[in-house]
C-alpha positions as CSV (number, residue, x, y, z in Angstrom):
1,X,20.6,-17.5,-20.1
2,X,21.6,-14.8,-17.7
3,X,23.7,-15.0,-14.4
4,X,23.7,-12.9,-11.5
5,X,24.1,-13.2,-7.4
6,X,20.6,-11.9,-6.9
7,X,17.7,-12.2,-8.7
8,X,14.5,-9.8,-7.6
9,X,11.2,-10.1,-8.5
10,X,9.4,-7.1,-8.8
11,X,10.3,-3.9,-8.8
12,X,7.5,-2.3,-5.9
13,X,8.4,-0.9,-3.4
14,X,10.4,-3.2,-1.0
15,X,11.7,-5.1,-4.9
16,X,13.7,-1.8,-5.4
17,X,15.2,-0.8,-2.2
18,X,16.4,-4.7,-1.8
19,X,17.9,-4.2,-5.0
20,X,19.5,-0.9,-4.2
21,X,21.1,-1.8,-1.4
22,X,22.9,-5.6,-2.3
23,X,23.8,-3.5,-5.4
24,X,25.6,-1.0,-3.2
25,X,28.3,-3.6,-3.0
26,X,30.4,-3.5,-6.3
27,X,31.5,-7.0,-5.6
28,X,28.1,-8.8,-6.4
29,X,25.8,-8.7,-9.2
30,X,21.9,-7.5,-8.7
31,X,18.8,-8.5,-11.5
32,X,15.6,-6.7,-10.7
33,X,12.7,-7.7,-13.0
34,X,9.9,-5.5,-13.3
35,X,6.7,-6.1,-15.7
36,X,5.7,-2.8,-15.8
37,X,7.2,0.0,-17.2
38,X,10.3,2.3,-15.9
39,X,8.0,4.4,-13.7
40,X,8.6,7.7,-15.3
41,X,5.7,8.7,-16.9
42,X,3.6,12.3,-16.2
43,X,0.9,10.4,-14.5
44,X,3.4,9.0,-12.3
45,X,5.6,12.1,-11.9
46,X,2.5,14.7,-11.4
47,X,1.2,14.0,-7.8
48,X,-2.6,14.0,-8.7
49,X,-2.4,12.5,-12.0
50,X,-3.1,8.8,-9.8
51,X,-7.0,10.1,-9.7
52,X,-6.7,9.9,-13.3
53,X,-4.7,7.1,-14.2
54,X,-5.6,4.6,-11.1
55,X,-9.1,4.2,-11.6
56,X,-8.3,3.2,-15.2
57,X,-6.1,0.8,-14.9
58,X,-3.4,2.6,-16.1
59,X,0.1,1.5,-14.5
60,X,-1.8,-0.9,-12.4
61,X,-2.6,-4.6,-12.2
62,X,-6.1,-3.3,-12.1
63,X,-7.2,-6.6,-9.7
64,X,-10.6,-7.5,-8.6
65,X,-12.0,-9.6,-6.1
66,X,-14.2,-12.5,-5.8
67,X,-17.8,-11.4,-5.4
68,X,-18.2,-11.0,-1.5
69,X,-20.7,-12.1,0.9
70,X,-20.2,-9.1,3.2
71,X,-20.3,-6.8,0.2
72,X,-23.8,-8.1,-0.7
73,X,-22.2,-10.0,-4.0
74,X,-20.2,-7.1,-5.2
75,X,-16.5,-7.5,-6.6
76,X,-13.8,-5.5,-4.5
77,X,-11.5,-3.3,-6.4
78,X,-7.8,-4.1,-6.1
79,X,-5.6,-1.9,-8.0
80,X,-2.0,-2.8,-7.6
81,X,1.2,-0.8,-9.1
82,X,2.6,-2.1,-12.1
83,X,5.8,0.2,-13.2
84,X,8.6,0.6,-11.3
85,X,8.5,2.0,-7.8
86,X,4.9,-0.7,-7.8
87,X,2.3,0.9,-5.9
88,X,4.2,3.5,-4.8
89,X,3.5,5.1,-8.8
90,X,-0.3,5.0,-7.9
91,X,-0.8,5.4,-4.2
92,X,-1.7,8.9,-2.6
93,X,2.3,9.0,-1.4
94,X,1.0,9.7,2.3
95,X,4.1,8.2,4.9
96,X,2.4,6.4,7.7
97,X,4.5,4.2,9.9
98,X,1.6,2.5,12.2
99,X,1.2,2.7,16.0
100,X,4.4,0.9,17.5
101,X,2.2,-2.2,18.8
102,X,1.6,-3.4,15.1
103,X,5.6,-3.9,14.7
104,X,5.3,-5.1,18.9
105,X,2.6,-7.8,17.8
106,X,5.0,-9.4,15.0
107,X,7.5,-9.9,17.6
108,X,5.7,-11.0,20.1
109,X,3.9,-13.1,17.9
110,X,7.7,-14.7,17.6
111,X,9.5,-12.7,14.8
112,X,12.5,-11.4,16.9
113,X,14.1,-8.2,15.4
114,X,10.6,-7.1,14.0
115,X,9.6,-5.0,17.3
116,X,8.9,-1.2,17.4
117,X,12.6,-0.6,18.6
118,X,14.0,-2.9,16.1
119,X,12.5,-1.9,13.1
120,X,12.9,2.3,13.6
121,X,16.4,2.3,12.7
122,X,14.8,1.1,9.0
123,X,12.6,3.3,8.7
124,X,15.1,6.3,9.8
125,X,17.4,4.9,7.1
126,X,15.4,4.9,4.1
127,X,14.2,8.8,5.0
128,X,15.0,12.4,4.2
129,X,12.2,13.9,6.6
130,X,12.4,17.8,5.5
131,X,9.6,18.6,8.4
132,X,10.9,17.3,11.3
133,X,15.0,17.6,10.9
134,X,15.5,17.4,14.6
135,X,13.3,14.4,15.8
136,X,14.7,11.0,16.8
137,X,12.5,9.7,15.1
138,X,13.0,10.5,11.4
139,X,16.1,10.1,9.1
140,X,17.4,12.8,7.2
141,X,20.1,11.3,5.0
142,X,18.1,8.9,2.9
143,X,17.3,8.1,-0.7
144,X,13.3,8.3,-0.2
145,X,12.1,12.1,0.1
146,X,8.8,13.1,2.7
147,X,7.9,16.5,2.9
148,X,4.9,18.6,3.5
149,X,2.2,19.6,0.9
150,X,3.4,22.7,-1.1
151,X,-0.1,24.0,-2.2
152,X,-2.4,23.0,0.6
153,X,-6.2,23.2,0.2
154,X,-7.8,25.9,3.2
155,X,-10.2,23.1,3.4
156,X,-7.8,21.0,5.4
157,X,-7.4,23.9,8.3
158,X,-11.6,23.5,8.6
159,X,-11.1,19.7,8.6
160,X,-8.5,19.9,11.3
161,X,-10.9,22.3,13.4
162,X,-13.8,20.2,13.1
163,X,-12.1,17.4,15.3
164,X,-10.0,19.7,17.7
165,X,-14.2,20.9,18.1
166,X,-15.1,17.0,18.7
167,X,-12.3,16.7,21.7
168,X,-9.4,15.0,19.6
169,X,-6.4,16.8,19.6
170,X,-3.7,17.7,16.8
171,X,-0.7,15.8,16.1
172,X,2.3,17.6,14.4
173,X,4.0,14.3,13.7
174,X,2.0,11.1,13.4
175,X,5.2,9.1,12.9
176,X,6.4,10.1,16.1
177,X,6.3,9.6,19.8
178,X,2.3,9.8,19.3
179,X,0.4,8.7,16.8
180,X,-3.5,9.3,17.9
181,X,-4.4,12.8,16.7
182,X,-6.0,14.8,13.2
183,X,-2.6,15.5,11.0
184,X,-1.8,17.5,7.9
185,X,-0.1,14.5,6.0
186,X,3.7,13.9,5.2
187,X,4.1,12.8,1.8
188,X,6.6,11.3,-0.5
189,X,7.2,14.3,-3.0
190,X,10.2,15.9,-3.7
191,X,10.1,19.6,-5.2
192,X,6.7,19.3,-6.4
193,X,6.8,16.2,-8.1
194,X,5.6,11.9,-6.6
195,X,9.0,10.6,-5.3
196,X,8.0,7.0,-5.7
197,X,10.6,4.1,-4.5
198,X,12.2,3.9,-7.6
199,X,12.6,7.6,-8.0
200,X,14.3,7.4,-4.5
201,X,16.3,4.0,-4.8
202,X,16.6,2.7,-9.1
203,X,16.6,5.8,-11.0
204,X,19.0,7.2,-9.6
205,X,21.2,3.6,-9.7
206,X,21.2,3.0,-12.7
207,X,24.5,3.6,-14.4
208,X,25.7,1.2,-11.7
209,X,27.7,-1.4,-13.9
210,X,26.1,-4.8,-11.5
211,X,22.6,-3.6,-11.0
212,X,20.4,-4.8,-14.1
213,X,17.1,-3.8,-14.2
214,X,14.6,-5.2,-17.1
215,X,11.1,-4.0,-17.3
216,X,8.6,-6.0,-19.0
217,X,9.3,-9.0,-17.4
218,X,6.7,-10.9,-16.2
219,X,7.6,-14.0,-14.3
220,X,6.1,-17.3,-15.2
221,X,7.4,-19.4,-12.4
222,X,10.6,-20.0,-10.0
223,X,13.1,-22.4,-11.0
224,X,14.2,-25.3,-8.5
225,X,17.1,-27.7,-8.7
226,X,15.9,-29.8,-6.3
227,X,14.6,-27.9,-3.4
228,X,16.9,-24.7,-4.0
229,X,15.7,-21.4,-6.0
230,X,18.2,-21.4,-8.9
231,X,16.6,-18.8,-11.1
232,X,13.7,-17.8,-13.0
233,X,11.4,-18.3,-16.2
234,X,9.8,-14.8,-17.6
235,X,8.3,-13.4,-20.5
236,X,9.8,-10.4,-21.9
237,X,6.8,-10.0,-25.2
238,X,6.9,-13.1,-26.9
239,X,10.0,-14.8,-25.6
240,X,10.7,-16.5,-23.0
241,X,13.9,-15.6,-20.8
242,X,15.7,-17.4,-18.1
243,X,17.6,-15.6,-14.9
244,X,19.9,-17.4,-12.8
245,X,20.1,-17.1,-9.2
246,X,23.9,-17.7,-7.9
247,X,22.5,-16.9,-4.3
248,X,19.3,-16.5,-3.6
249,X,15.9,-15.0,-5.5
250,X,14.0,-12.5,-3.8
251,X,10.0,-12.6,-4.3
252,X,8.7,-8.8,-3.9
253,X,5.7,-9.1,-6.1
254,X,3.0,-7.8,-3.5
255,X,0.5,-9.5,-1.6
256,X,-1.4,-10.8,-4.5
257,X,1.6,-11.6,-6.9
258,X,4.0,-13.1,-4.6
259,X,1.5,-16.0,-3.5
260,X,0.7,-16.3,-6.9
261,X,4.3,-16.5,-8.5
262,X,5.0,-19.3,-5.2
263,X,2.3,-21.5,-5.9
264,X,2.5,-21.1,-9.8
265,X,5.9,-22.4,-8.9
266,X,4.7,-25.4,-7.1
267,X,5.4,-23.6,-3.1
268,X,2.3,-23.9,-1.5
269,X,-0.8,-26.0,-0.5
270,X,0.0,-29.1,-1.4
271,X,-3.7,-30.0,-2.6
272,X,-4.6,-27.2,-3.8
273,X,-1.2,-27.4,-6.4
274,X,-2.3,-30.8,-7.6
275,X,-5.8,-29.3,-8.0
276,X,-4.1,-26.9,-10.5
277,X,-1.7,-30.0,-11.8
278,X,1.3,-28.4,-10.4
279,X,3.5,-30.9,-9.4
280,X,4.8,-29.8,-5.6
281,X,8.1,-28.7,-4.9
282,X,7.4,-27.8,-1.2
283,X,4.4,-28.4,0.6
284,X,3.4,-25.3,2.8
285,X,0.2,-24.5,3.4
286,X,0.1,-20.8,4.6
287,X,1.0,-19.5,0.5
288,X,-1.7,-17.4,-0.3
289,X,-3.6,-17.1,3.1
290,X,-3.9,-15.0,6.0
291,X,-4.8,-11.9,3.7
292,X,-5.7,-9.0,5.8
293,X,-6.6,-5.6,4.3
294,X,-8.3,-2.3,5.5
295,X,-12.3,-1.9,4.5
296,X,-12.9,1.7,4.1
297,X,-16.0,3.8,4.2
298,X,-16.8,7.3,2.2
299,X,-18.7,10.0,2.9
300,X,-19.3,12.3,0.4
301,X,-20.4,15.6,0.1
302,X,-21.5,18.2,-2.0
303,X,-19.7,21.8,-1.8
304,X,-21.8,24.9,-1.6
305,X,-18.7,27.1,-2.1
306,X,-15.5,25.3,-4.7
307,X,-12.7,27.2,-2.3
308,X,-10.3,24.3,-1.8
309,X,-12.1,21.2,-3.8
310,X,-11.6,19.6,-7.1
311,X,-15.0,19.3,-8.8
312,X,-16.3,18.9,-12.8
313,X,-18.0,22.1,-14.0
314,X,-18.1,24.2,-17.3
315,X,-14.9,26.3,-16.3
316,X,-13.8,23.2,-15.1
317,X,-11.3,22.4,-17.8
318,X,-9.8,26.0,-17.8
319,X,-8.8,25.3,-14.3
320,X,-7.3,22.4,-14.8
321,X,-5.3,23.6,-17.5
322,X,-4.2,26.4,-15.8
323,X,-2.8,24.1,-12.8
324,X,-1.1,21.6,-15.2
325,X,0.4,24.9,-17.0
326,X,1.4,26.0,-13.1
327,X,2.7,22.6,-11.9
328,X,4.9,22.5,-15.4
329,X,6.0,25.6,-14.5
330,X,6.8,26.0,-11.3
331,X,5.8,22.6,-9.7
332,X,3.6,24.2,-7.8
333,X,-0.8,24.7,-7.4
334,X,-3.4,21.8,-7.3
335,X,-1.5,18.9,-9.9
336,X,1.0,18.8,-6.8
337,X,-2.2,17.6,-4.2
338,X,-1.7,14.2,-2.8
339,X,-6.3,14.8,-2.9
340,X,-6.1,12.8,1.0
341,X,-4.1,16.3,2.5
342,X,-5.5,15.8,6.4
343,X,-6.4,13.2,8.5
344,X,-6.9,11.9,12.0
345,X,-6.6,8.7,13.7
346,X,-9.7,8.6,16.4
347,X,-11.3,6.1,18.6
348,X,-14.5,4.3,17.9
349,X,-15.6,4.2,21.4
350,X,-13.7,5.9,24.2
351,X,-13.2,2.6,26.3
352,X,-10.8,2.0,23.6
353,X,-6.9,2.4,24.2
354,X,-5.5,2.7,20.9
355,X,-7.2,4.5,18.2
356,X,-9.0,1.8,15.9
357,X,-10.5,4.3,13.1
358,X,-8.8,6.3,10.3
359,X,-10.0,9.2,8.4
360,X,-8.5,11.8,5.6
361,X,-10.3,14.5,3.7
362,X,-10.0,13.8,0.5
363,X,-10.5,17.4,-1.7
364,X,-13.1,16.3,-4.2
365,X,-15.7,13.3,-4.7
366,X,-14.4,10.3,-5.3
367,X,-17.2,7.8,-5.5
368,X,-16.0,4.5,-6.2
369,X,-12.6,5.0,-6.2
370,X,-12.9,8.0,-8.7
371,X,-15.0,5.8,-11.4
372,X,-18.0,7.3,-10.7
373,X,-17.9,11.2,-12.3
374,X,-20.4,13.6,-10.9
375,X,-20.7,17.2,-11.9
376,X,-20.2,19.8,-9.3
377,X,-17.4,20.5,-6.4
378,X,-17.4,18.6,-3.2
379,X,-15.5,16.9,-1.0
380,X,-15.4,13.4,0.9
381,X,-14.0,11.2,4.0
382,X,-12.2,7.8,3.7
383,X,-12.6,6.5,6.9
384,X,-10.9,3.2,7.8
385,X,-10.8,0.1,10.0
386,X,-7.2,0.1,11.4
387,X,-7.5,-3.4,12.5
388,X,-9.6,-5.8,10.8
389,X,-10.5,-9.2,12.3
390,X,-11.5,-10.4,9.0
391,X,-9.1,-13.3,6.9
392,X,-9.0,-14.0,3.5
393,X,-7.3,-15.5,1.0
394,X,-5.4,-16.0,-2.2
395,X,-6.1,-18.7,-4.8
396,X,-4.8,-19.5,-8.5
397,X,-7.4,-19.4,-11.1
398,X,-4.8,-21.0,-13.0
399,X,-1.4,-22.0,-13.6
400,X,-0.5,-19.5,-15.6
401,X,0.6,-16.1,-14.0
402,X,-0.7,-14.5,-16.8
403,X,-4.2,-14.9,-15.6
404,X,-5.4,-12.6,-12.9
405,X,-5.7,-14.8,-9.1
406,X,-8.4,-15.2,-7.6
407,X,-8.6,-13.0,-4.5
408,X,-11.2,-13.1,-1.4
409,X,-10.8,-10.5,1.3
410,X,-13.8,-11.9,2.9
411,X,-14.6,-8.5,3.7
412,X,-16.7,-8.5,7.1
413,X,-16.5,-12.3,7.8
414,X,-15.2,-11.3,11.1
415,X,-18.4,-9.3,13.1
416,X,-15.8,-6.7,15.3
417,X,-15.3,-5.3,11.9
418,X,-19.2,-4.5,11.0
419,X,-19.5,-3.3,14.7
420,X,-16.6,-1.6,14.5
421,X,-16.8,0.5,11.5
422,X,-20.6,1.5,12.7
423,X,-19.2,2.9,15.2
424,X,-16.3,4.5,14.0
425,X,-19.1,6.2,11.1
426,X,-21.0,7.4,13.4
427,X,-17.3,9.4,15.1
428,X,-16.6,10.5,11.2
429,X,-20.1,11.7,10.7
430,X,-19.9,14.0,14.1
431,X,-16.4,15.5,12.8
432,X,-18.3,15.9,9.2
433,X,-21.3,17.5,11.1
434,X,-19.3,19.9,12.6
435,X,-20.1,23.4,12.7
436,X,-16.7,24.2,11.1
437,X,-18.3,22.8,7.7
438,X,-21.2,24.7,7.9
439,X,-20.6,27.0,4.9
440,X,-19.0,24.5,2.6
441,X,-21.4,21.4,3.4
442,X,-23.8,20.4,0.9
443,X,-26.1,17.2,0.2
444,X,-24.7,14.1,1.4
445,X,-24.2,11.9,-2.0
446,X,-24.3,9.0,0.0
447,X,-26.9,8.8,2.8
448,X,-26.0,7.8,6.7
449,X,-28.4,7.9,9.3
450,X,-26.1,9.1,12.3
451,X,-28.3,7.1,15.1
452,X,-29.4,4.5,13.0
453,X,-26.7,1.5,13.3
454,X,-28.7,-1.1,10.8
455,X,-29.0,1.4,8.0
456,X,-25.5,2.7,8.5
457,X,-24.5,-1.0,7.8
458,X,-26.8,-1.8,5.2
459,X,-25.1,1.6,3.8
460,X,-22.0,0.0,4.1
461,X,-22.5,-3.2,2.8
462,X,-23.5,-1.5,-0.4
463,X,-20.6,0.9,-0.7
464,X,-17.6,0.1,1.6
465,X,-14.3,-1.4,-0.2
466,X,-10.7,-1.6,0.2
467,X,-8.5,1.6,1.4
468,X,-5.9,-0.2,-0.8
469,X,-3.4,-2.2,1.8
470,X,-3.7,-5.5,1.0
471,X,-1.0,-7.9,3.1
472,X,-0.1,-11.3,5.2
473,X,-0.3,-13.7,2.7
474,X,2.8,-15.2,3.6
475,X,3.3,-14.2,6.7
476,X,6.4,-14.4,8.8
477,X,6.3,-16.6,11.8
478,X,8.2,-19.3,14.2
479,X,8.8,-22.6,13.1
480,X,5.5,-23.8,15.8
481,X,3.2,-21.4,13.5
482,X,2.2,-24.3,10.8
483,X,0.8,-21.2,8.3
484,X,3.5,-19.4,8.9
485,X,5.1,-18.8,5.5
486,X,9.0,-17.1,6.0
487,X,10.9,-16.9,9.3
488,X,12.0,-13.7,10.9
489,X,14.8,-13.9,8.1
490,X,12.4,-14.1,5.6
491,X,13.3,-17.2,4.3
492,X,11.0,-19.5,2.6
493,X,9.9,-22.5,4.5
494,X,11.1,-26.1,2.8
495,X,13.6,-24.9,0.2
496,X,16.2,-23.0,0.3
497,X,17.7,-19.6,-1.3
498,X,14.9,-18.1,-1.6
499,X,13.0,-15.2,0.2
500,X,10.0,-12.8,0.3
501,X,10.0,-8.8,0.8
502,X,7.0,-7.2,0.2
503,X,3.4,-6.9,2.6
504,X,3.1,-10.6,1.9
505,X,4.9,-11.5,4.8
506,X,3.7,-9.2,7.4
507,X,1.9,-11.3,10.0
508,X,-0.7,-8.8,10.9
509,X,-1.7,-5.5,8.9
510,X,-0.6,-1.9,10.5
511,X,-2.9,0.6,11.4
512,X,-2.6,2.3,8.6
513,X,-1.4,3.3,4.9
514,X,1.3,0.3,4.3
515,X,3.4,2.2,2.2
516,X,6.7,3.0,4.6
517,X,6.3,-0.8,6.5
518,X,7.0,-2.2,3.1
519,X,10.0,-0.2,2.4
520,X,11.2,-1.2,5.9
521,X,10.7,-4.3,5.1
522,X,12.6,-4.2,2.0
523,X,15.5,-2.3,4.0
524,X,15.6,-5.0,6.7
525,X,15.4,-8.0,4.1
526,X,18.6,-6.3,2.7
527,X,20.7,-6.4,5.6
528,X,19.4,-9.8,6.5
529,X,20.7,-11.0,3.2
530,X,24.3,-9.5,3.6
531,X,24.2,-10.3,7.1
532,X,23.9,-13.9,6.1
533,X,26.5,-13.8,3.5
């Protein structure tokens, strides 16, 4: 039986900067359990090797969802980062912040210090911007590295053309004073290789004599003497481990493994515990709901030229071989592409204020999350809702953690979203239509009828999914919000030392990739805890 101050569980990416920084005090002692591996492999390390490893399964969760309604019975993908660094060893390491009413919202929605102004300070803190050096609104001195692309595809230059041609203008910096605009993205890469969060914040920590970190770990449930987090139970193989708490546990274990690990633990709906013959610790009904993610749409298209794409053809192989022999060499050439390089955040309709539609080129076809191979080159759009109406949940399938949760998006339960994403198609399929593509567009994979609203849904309903950004399910609200989960301190509601950090606890989802919120929130949850101390 093992003691420390602080006990974290999960190493993603708000687990590893929480653990970081209590550990930056010698005086207290830091655990930080992981069930993945270190986070170190070449899949992780080479920036493209996620469109090989991710649709596999391979340092992932590999998650699916309940068949859905709105998907006309289909099961959702819902790959989740299992290594250190979580999905941040997986994800297309794109840095998006969000439009500063999605941190306005939480606040308002009575979460004081979440606001725009409050929250900016974190995200400066955690960043080594080597594009904009002289902007107030980037950070130049943190552990977590964002650069641009070093081996851009020309394909992103026609991209950016094609919506300067349909009236929407460029945007050096999306994470700054303006956010609506097409983009070349900032990514988290340093020289050539994925900086993931624990590149940035564990690997470099660990020769620090009070920061443990075990990989392999999965948790089996929270320990409670009486109502107080005093620890955890895990299995590391065959054994099973126990991990004292002195001060508090931290839960960072995503949006579908926190919920899971709380009501597994008996903190949750009180019926729906017994249901699983969990005996209740705390009764709080909001564990596991209020899950919000982005439904994204692909348009895919056929290349009549290969400049600039990725694509499977007899000299295929050769090229690939030579780019892994370049990257190895000189970290340079297509292994270093991030495969989303350019995007745009647009309006569906131009009533609307703030844009409500995302979109990135992606550099080759990637049909069903890249598990569907075709021959050929092309090249395809993810376009996103940035704010979905529809709610979902989280639900155990079983008291074990061991066996996967049962997860329901209920993707397009709310109508905006359908009406929404129409629209914002038929935007993406002007931008795609654009002259500008006119001697690298092919045959549509895919098929959208531009004017045709009821076949562009029934399109979607067969193909749309997630764009990865599950969150809210245990979302941080005021004491009057009876589903709210954590308090603007992130404290757990009914017991005490214990709190979350991860996308489970943000109230409503950003516009955009939720990468840097979570690290935000795992720098804020930081100082809350020594703040408290």
């Amino acid at each position: 039986m093992d003691e420390f101050d602080y006990v974290v569980l999960g190493g993603g990416s708000a687990g590893c900067v929480v653990a970081s920084r209590l550990s930056e005090d010698p005086s207290v002692s830091v655990c930080l359990l992981e069930a993945g591996g270190e986070g170190r492999n070449v899949l992780i390390r080479a920036p493209l090797g996620f469109v090989i490893g991710m649709p596999r399964g391979i340092n992932s969760w590999n998650y699916q969802t309940v068949p859905q309604s709105g998907l006309n019975g289909r099961r959702g993908f819902q790959p989740r980062g299992k290594a250190l660094g979580g999905s941040s060893t997986i994800n297309a390491m794109i840095y998006a912040r969000g439009h500063r009413s999605d941190f306005d919202r939480w606040a308002e929605a009575g979460n004081p210090g979440w606001g725009y102004d409050d929250v900016l300070p974190y995200f400066k803190k955690s960043e080594s911007n080597a594009i904009h050096r002289d902007s107030p609104f980037h950070g130049v001195d943190g552990p977590l590295h964002v650069t641009g692309l070093r081996s851009p595809s020309p394909l992103n230059d026609v991209f950016l053309r094609a919506c300067q041609s349909q009236g929407i203008p460029f945007n050096p910096d999306y994470n700054g004073a303006e956010h609506h605009g097409c983009y070349h993205v900032q990514v988290t890469q340093l020289d050539g290789e994925r900086h993931s969060v624990a590149a940035a914040f564990i690997h470099p920590n660990l020769d620090r004599p009070n920061l443990e970190v075990r990989t392999g770990a999965h948790i089996t449930r929270i320990r409670f003497d009486g109502r107080r987090a005093s620890g955890v139970e895990l299995h590391r193989g065959r054994e099973t481990h126990v991990v004292r708490a002195r001060r508090e546990v931290v839960v960072s274990a995503g949006a579908f493994g926190t919920p899971q690990i709380l009501m597994a633990s008996g903190v949750g709906p009180g019926a729906h515990l017994q249901a699983m013959g969990i005996t209740p610790v705390a009764d709080v009904a909001g564990v596991g709901q209020n899950l919000q993610d982005h439904i994204s749409a692909l348009l895919i298209y056929r290349a009549k030229v290969p400049d600039g794409t990725v694509g499977v053809t007899p000299g295929g192989v050769a090229r690939i071989l030579a780019s892994m022999w370049e990257w190895t060499r000189h970290r340079t050439g297509l292994v270093t592409s991030c495969a989303a390089e350019s995007g745009v955040y647009y309006r569906s309709d131009p009533d609307v204020d703030v844009s409500d539609m995302e979109m990135e080129l992606i550099i080759g076809i990637g049909d069903d999350h890249g598990r569907k191979v075709h021959t050929g080159h092309g090249y395809s759009a993810h376009l996103l809702l940035a704010r979905p109406k529809s709610i979902g949940e989280v639900r155990l399938a079983s008291p074990d953690t061991h066996v996967d949760p049962l997860i329901d998006p209920r993707f397009f339960g709310h109508p905006y979203d359908m009406e929404t994403l129409v629209k914002g198609t038929q935007v993406a399929l002007d931008i795609m239509g654009d002259p500008a593509f006119d001697p690298y567009r092919g045959d549509m994979l895919i098929h959208y009828e531009r004017d045709d609203p009821a076949q562009i849904e029934a399109t979607l309903r067969d193909h749309a999914d997630t764009e990865y950004h599950p969150c809210g399910t245990a979302k941080m609200g005021p004491d009057s919000d009876p589903m709210a989960v954590v308090d603007a301190q992130l404290r757990v509601r009914g017991v005490d030392g214990l709190r979350i950090a991860d996308a489970s606890v943000m109230p409503t989802i950003t516009s955009n990739n939720i990468h840097a919120p979570v690290i935000m929130i795992g720098e804020r949850c930081a100082d809350l805890i020594k703040e408290a101390t």
